[in-house]
C-alpha positions in Angstrom: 0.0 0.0 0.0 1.2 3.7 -0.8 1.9 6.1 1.6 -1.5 8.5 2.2 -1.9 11.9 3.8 -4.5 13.8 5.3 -4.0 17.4 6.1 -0.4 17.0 4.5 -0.1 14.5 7.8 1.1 10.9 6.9 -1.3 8.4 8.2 -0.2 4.9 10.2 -1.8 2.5 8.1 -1.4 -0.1 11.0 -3.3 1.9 13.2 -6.2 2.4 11.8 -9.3 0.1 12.7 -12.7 -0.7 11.4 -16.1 -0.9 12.8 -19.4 -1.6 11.5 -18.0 -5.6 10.1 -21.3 -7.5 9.6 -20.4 -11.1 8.0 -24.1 -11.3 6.8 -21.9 -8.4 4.1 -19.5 -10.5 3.1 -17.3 -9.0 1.0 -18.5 -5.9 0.1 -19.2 -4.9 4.1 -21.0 -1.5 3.1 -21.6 -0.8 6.3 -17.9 -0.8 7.4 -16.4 2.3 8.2 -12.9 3.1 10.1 -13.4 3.8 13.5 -10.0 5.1 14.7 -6.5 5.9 13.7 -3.4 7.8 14.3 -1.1 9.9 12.3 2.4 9.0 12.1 3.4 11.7 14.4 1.2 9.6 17.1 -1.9 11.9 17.0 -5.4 10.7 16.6 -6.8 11.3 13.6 -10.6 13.6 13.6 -13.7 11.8 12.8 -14.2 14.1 10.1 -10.8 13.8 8.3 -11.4 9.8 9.1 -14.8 9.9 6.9 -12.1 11.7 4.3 -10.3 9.0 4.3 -12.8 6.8 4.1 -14.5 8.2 1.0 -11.4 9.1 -0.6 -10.1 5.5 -0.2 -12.8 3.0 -0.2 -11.0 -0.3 -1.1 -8.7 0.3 1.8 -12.1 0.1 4.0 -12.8 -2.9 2.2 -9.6 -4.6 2.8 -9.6 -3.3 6.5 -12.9 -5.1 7.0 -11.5 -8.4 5.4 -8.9 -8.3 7.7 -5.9 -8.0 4.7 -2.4 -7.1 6.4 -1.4 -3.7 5.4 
């Protein structure tokens, strides 16, 4: 996976985690979102910027959700 910034902030891909994993979804999990994560820098990342993320990167939601190593 590329590197990806928010806010010119690099994000900790390893950090981030997902909620909203139904396995009646399997494998499209539309209603998976990511719950939390941290910049590199070790600060938490906004809920807003997190649905920016989300939206702006939607297969790494998906693979999040399916549990694929980053």
């Amino acid at each position: 996976m590329t590197e990806i910034f928010i806010n010119n902030k690099l994000i900790d891909l390893n950090s981030l985690t997902v909620d909203g994993v139904n396995s009646y979804d399997y494998p499209d999990f539309t209603d998976a979102y990511i719950a939390t994560g941290y910049y590199e820098d070790g600060t938490s990342i906004e809920d807003s910027d997190l649905d920016s993320l989300a939206d702006m990167n939607p297969d790494l939601v998906n693979a999040l959700a399916n549990g694929v190593s980053l």
